[in-house]
MDTraj code that builds the backbone (N, CA, C; nanometers):
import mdtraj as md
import numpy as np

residues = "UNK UNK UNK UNK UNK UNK UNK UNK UNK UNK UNK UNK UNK UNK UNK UNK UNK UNK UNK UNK UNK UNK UNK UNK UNK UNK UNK UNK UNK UNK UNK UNK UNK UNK UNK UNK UNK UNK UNK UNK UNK UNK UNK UNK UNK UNK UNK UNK UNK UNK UNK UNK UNK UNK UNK UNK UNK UNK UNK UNK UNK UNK UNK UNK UNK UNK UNK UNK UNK UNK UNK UNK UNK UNK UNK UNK UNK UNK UNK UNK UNK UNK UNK UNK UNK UNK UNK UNK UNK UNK UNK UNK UNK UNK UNK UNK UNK UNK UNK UNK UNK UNK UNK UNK UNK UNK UNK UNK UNK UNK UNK UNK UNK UNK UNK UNK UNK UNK UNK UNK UNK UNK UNK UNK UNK UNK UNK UNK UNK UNK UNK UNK UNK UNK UNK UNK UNK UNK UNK UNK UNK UNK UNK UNK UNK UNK UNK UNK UNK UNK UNK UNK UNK UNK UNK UNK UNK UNK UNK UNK UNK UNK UNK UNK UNK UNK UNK UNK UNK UNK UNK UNK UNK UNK UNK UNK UNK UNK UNK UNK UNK UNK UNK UNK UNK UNK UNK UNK".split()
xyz = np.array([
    [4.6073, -0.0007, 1.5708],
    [4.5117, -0.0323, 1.6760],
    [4.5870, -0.1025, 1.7883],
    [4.5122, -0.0974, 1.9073],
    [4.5947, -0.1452, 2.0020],
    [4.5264, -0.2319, 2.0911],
    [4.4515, -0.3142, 1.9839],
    [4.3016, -0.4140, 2.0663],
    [4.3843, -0.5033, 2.0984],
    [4.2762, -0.6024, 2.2447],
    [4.3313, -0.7174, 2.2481],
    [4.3124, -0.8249, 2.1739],
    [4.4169, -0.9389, 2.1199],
    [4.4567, -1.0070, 2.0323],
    [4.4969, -0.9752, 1.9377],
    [4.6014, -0.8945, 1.9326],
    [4.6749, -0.7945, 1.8124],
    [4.8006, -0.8913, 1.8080],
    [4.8691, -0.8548, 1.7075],
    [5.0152, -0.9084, 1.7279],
    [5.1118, -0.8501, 1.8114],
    [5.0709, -0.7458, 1.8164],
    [5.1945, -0.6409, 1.8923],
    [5.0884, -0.5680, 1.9705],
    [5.1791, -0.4610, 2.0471],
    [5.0892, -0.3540, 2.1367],
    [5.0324, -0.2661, 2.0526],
    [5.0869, -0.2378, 1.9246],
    [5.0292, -0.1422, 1.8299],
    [5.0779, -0.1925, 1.6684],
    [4.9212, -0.2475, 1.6135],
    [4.9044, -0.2902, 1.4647],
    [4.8595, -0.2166, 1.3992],
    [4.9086, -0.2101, 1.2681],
    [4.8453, -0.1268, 1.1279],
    [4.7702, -0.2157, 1.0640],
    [4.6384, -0.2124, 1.0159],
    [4.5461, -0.2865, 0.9342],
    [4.5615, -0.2128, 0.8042],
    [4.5177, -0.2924, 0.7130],
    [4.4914, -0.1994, 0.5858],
    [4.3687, -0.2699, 0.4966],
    [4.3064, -0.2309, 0.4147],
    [4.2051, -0.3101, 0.3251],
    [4.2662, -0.3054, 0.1663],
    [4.2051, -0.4208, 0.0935],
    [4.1799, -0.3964, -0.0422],
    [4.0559, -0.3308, -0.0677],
    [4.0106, -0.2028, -0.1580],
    [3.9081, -0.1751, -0.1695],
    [3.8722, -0.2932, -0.3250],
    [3.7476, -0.3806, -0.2975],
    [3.7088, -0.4338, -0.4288],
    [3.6148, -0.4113, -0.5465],
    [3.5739, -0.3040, -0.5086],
    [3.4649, -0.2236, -0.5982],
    [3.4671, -0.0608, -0.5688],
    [3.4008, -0.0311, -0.6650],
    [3.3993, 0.1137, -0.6382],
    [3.2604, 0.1600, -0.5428],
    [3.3102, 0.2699, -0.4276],
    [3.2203, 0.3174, -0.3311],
    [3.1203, 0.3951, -0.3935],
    [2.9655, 0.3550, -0.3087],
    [2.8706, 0.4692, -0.3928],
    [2.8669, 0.5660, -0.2793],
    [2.8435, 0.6600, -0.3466],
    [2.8581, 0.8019, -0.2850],
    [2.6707, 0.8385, -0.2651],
    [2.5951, 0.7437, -0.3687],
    [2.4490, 0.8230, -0.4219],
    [2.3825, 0.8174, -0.2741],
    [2.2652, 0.8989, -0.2453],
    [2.1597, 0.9180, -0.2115],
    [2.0610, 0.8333, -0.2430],
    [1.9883, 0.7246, -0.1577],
    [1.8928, 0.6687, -0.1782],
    [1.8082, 0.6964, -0.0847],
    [1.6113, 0.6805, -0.1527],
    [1.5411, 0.6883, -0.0607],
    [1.4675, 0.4924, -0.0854],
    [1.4404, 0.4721, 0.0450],
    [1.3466, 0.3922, 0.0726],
    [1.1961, 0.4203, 0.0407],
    [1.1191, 0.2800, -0.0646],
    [1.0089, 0.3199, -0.0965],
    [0.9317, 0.1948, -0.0020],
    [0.8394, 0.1898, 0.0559],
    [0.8448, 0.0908, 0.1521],
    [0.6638, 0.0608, 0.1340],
    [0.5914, -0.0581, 0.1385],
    [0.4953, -0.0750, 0.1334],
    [0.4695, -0.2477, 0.1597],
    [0.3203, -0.2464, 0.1436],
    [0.2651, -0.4203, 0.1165],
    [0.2158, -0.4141, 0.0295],
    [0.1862, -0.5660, -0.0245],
    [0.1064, -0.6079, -0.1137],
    [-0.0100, -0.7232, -0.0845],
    [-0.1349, -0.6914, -0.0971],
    [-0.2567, -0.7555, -0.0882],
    [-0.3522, -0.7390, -0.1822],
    [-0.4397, -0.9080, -0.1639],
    [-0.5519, -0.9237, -0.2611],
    [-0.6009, -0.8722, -0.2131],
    [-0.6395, -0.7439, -0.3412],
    [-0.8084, -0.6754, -0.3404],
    [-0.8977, -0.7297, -0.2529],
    [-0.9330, -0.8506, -0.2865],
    [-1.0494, -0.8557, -0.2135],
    [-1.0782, -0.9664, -0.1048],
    [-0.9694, -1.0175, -0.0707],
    [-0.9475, -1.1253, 0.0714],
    [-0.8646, -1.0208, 0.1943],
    [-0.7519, -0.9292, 0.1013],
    [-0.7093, -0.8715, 0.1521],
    [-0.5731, -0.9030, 0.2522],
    [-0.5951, -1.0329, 0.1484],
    [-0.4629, -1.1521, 0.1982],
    [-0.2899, -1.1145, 0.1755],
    [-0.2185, -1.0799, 0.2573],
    [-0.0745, -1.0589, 0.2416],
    [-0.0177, -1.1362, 0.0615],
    [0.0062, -1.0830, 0.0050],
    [0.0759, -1.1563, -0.1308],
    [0.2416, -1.1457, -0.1227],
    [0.2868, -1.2448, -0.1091],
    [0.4639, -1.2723, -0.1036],
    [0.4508, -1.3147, -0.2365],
    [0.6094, -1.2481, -0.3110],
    [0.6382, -1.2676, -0.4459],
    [0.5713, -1.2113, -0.5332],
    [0.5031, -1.0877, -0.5297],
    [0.4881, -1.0029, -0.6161],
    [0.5762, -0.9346, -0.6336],
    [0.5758, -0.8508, -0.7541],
    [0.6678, -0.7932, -0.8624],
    [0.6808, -0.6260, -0.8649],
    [0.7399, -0.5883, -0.8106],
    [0.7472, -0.4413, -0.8241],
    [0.8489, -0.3602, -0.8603],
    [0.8336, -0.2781, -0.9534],
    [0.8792, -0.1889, -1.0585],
    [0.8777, 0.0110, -1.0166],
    [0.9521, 0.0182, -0.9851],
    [0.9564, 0.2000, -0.9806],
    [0.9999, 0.2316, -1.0965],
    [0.9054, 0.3447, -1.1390],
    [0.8974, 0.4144, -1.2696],
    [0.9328, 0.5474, -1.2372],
    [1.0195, 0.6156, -1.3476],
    [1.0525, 0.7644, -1.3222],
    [0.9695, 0.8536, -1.3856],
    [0.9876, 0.9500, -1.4053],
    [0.9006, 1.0509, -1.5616],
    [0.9367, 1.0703, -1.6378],
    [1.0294, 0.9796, -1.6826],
    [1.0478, 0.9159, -1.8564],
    [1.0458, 0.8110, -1.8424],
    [0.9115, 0.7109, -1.8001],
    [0.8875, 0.6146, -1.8149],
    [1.0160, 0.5146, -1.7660],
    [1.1014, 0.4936, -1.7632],
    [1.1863, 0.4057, -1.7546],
    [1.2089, 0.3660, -1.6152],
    [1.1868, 0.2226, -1.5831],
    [1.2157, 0.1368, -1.4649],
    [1.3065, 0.1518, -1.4189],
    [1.3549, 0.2317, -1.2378],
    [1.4495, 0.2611, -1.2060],
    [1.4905, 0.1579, -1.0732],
    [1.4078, 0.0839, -1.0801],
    [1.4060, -0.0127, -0.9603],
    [1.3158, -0.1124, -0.9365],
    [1.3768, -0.2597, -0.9150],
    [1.2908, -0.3563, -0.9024],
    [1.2749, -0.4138, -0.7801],
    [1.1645, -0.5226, -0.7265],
    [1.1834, -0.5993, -0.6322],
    [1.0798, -0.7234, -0.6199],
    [1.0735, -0.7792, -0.5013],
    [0.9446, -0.8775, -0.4858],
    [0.9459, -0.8906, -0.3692],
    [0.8158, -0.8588, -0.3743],
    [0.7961, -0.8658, -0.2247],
    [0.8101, -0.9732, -0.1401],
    [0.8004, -1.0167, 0.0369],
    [0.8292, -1.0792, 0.0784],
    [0.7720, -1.1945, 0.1068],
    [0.8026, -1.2748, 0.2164],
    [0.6540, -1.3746, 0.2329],
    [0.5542, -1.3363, 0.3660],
    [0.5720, -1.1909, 0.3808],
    [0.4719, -1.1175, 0.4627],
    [0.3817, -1.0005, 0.3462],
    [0.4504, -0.9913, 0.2676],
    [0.3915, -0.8875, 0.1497],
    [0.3988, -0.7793, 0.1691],
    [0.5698, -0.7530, 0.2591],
    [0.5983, -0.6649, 0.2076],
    [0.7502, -0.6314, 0.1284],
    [0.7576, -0.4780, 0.0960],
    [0.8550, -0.4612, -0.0168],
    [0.9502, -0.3263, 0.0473],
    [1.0873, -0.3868, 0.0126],
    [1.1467, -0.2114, 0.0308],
    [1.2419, -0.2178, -0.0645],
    [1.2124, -0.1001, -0.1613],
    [1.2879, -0.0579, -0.3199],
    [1.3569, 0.0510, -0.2319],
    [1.5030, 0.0708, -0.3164],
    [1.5303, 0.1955, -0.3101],
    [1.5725, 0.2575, -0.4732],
    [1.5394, 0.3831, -0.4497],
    [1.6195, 0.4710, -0.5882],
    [1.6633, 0.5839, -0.4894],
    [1.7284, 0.6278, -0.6428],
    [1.8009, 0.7339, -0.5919],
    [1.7271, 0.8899, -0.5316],
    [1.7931, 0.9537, -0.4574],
    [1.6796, 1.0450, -0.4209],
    [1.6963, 1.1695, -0.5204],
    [1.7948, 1.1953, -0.6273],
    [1.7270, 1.2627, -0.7350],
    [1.6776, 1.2367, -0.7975],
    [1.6150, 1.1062, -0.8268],
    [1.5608, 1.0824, -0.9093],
    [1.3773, 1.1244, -0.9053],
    [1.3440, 1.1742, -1.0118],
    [1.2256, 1.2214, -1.0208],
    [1.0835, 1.1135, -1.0214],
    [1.0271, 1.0808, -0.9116],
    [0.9347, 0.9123, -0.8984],
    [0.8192, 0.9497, -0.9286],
    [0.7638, 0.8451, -1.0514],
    [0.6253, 0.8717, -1.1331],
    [0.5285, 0.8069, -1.0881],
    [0.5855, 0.6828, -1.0968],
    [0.4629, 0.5649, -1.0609],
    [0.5249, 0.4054, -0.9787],
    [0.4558, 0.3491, -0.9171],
    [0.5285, 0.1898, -0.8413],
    [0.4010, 0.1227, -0.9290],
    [0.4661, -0.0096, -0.9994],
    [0.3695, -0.0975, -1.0448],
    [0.3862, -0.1907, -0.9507],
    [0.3149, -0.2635, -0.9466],
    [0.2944, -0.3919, -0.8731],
    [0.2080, -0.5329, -0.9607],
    [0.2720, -0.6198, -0.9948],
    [0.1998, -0.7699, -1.0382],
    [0.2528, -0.8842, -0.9654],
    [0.1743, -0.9740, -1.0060],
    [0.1926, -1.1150, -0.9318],
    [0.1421, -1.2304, -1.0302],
    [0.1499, -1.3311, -1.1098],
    [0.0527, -1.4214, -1.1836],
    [-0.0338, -1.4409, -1.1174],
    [-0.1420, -1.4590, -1.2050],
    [-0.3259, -1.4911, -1.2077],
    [-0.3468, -1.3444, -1.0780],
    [-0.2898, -1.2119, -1.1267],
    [-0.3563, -1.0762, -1.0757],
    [-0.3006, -0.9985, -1.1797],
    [-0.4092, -0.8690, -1.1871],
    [-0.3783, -0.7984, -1.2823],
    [-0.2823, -0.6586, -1.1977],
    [-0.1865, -0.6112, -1.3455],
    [-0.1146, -0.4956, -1.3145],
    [-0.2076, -0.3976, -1.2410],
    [-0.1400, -0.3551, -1.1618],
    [-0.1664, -0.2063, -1.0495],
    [-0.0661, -0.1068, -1.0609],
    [-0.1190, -0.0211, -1.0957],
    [-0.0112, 0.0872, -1.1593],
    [-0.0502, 0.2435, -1.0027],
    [0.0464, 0.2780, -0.9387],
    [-0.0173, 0.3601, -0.8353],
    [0.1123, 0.5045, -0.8477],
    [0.0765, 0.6347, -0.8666],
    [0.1238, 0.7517, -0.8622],
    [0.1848, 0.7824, -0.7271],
    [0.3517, 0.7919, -0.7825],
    [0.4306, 0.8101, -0.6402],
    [0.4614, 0.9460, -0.6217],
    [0.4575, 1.0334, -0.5271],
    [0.5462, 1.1780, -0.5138],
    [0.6397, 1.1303, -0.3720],
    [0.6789, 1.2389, -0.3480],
    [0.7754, 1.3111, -0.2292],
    [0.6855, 1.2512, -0.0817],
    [0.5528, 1.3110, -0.0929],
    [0.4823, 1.2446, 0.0421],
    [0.3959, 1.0956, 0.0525],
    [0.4501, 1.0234, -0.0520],
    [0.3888, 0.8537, -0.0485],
    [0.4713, 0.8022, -0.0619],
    [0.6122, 0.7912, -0.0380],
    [0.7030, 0.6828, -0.0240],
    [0.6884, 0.5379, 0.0899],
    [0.5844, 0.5841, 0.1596],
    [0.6475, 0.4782, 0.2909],
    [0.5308, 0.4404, 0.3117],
    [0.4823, 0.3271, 0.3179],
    [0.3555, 0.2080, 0.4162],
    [0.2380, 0.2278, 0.2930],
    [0.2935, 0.2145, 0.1868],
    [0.2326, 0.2126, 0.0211],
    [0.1371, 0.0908, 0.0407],
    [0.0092, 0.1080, 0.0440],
    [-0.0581, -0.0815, 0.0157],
    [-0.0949, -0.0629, -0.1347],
    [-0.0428, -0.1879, -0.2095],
    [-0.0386, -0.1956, -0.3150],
    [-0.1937, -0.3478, -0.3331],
    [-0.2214, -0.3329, -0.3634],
    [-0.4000, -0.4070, -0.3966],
    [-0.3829, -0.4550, -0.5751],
    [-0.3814, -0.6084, -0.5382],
    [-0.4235, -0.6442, -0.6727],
    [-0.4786, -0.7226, -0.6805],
    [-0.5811, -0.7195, -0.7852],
    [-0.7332, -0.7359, -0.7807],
    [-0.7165, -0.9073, -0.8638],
    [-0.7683, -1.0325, -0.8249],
    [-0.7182, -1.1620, -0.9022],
    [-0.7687, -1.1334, -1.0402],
    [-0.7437, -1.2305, -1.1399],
    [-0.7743, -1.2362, -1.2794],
    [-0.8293, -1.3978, -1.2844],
    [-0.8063, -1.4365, -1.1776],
    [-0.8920, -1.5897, -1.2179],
    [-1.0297, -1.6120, -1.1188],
    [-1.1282, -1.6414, -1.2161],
    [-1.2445, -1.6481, -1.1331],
    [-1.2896, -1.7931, -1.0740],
    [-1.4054, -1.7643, -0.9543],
    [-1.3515, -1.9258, -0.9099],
    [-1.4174, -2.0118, -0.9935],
    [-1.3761, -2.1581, -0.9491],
    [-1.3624, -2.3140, -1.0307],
    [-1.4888, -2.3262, -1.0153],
    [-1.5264, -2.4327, -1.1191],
    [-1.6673, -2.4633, -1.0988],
    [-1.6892, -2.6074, -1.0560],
    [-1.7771, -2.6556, -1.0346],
    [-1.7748, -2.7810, -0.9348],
    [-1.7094, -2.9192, -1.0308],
    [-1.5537, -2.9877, -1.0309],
    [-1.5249, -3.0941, -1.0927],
    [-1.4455, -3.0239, -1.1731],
    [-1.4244, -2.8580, -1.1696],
    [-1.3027, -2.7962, -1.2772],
    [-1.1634, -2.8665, -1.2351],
    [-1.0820, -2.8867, -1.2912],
    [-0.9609, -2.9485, -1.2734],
    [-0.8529, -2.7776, -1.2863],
    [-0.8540, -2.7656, -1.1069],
    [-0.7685, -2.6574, -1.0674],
    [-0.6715, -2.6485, -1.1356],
    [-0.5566, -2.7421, -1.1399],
    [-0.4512, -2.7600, -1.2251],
    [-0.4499, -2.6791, -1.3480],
    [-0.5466, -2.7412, -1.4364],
    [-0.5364, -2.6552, -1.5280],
    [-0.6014, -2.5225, -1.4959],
    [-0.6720, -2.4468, -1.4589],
    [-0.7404, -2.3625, -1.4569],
    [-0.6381, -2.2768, -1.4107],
    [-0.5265, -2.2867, -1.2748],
    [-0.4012, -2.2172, -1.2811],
    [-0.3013, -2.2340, -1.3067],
    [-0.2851, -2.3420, -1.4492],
    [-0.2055, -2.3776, -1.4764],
    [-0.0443, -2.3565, -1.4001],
    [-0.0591, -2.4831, -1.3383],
    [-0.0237, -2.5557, -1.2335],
    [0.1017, -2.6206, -1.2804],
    [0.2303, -2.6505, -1.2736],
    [0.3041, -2.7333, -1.3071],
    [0.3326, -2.8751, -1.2099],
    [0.3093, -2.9589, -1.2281],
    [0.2931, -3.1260, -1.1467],
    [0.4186, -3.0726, -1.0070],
    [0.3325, -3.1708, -0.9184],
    [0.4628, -3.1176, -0.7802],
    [0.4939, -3.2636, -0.7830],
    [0.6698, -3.2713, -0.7553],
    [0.7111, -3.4052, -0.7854],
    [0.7813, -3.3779, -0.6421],
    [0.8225, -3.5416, -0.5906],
    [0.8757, -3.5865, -0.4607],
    [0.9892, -3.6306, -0.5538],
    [1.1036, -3.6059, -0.4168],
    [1.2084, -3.7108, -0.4139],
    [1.1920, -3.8938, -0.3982],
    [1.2880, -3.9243, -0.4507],
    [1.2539, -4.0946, -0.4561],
    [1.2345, -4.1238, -0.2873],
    [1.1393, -4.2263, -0.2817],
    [1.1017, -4.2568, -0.1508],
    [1.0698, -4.1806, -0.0140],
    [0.9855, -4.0431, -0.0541],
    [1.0574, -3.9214, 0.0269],
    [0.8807, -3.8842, 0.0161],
    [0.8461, -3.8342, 0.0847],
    [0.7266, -3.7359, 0.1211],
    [0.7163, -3.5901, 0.1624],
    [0.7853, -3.5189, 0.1857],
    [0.8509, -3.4254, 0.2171],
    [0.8292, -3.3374, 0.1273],
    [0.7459, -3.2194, 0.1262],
    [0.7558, -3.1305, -0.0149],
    [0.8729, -3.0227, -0.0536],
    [0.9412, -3.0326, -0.1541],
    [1.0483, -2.9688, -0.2074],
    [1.0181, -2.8265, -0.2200],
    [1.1286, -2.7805, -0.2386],
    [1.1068, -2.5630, -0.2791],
    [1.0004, -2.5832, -0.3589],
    [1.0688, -2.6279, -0.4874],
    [1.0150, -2.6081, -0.6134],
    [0.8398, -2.6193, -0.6088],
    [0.7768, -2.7482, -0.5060],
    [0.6575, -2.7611, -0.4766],
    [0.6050, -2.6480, -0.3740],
    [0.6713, -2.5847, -0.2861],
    [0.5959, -2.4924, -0.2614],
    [0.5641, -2.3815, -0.3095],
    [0.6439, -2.3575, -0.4733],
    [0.6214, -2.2233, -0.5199],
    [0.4829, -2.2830, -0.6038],
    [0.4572, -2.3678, -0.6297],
    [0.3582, -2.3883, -0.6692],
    [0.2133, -2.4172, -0.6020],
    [0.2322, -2.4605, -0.4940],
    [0.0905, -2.4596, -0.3436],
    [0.1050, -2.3116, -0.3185],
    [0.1880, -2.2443, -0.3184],
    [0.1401, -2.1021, -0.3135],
    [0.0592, -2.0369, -0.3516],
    [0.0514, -2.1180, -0.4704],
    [-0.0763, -2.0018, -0.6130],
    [-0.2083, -2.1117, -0.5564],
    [-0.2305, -2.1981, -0.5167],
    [-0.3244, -2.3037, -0.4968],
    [-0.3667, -2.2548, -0.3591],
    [-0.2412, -2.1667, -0.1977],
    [-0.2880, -2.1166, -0.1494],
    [-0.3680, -1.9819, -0.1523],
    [-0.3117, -1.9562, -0.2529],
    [-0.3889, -1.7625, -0.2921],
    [-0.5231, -1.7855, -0.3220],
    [-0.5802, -1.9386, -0.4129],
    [-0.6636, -1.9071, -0.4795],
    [-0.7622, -2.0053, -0.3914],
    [-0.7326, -2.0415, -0.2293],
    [-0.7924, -2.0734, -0.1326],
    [-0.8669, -1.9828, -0.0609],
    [-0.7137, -1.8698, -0.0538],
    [-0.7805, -1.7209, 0.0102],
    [-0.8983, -1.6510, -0.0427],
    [-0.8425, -1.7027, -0.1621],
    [-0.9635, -1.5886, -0.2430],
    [-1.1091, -1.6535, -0.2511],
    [-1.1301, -1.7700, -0.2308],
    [-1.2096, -1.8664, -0.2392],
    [-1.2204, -1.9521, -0.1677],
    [-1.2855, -1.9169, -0.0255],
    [-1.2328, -1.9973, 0.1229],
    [-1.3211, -2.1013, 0.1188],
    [-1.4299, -2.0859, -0.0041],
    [-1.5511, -2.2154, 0.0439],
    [-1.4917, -2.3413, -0.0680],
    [-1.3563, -2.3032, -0.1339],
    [-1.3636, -2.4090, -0.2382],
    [-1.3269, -2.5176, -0.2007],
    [-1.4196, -2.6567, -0.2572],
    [-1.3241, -2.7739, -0.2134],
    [-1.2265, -2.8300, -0.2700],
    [-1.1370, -2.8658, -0.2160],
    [-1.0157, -2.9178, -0.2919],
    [-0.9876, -3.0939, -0.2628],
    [-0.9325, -3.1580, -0.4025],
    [-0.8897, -3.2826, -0.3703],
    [-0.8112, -3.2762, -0.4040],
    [-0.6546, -3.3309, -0.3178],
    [-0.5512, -3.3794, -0.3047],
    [-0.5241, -3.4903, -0.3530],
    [-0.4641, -3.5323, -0.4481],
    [-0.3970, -3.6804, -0.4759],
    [-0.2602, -3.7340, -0.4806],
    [-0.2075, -3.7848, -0.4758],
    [-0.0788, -3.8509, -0.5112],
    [-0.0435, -3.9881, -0.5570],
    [0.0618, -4.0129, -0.6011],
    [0.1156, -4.1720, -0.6424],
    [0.2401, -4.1689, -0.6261],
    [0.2645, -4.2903, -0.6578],
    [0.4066, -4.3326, -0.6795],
    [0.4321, -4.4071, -0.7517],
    [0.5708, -4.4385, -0.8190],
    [0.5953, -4.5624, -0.9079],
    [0.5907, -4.6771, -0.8582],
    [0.6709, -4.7905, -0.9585],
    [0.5880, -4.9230, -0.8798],
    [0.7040, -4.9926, -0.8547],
    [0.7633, -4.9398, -0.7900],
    [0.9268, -4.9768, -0.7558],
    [0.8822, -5.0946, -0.6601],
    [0.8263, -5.0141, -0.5107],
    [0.7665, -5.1341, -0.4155],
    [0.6362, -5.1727, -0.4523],
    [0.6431, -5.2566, -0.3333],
    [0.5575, -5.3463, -0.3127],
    [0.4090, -5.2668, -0.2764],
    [0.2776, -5.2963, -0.3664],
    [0.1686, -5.2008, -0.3584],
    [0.1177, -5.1535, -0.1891],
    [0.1460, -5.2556, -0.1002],
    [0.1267, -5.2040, 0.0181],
    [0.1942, -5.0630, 0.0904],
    [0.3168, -5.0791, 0.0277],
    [0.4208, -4.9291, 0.1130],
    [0.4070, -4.8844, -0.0283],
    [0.3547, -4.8863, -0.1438],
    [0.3770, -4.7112, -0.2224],
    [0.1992, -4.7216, -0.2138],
    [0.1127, -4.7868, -0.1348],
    [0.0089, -4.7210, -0.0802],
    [0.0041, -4.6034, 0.0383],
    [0.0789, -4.6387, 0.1251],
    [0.1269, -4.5715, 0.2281],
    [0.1999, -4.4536, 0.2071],
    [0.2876, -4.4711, 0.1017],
    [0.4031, -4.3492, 0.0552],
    [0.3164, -4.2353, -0.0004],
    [0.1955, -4.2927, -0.0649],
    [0.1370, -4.1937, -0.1921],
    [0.0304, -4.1085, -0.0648],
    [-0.0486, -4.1623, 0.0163],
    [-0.1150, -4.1008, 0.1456],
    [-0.0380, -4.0379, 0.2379],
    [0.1172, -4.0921, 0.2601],
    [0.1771, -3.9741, 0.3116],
    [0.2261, -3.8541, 0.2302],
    [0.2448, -3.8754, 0.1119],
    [0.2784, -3.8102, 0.0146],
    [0.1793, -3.6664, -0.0181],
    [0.0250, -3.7545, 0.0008],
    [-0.0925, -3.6225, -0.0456],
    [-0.1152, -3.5862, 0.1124],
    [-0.1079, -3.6310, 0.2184],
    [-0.1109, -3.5485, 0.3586],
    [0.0186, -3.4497, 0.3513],
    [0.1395, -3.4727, 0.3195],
    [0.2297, -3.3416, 0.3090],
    [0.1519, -3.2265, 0.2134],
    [0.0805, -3.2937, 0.0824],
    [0.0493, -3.2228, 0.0024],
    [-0.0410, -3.0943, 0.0983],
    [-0.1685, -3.1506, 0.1265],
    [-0.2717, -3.1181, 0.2376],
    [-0.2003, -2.9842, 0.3215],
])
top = md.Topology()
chain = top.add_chain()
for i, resn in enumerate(residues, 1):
    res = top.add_residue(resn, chain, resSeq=i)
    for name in ("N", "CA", "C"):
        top.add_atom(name, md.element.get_by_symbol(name[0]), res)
traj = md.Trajectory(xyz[None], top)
């Protein structure tokens, strides 16, 4: 090559190849995923391409817009795309040659709503959302869990919800009063 910032007027490059090149044919299977019946975008659902011998030729999860792009191979013979998510049931949908692309995948919830004083927590079994020491700020780990608490808002826009929080008793009750109210307003 004879670009500028070469060493010379004319350089030889070369590569290590570190894996082996695929040669295959893939097609793009491309779709969303939404609740049945809010009709609400679902990020982090689970999807599975099936061939016609049953066997899973491709996985994914969808995004945090709800949607998904699998690829397989394009000989491969495509039976069915499943789609799940926790607290929704499996959706099993028949793929050919002319439904590869803008697939809406619909799954219908499995939890019905709370009844007045049900303790949500358990009902979607919920794992506790914990803060960093002295920190209000909600962590990853807590938003994969307000996620399922947001789905089951969508699905149930009239439900009321109470927020709580605490803290240990490190300070003084005035500031881990303050910490625990900023703590359940991040929650909020």
């Amino acid at each position: 090559s004879n670009r500028d910032n070469g060493v010379g007027s004319d350089d030889i490059y070369g590569f290590l190849q570190t894996k082996a090149l695929d040669f295959n044919c893939y097609s793009n299977i491309t779709g969303i995923v939404k609740d049945k019946k809010t009709e609400a975008l679902l990020a982090e659902a689970q999807l599975s391409i099936i061939n016609n011998q049953g066997e899973i030729i491709a996985n994914g999860i969808s995004d945090g817009n709800g949607a998904f792009n699998l690829k397989a191979k394009c000989d491969e013979n495509l039976a069915d795309i499943k789609g799940n998510k926790t607290n929704y049931k499996e959706q099993q949908l028949a793929l050919n040659a002319s439904n590869k692309n803008d697939i809406i995948i619909l799954l219908e919830s499995n939890i019905s709503e709370a009844k007045a004083g049900e303790d949500l927590t358990i009902k979607l079994n919920l794992a506790p959302i914990y803060f960093d020491f002295d920190k209000s700020y909600i962590r990853k780990d807590a938003k994969a869990v307000l996620s399922n608490v947001l789905d089951y808002m969508k699905q149930y826009p009239n439900a009321k919800i109470q927020v709580r929080s605490h803290t240990d008793s490190r300070a003084n009750d005035s500031y881990n009063t303050k910490l625990s109210q900023r703590r359940a307003q991040a929650t909020y």
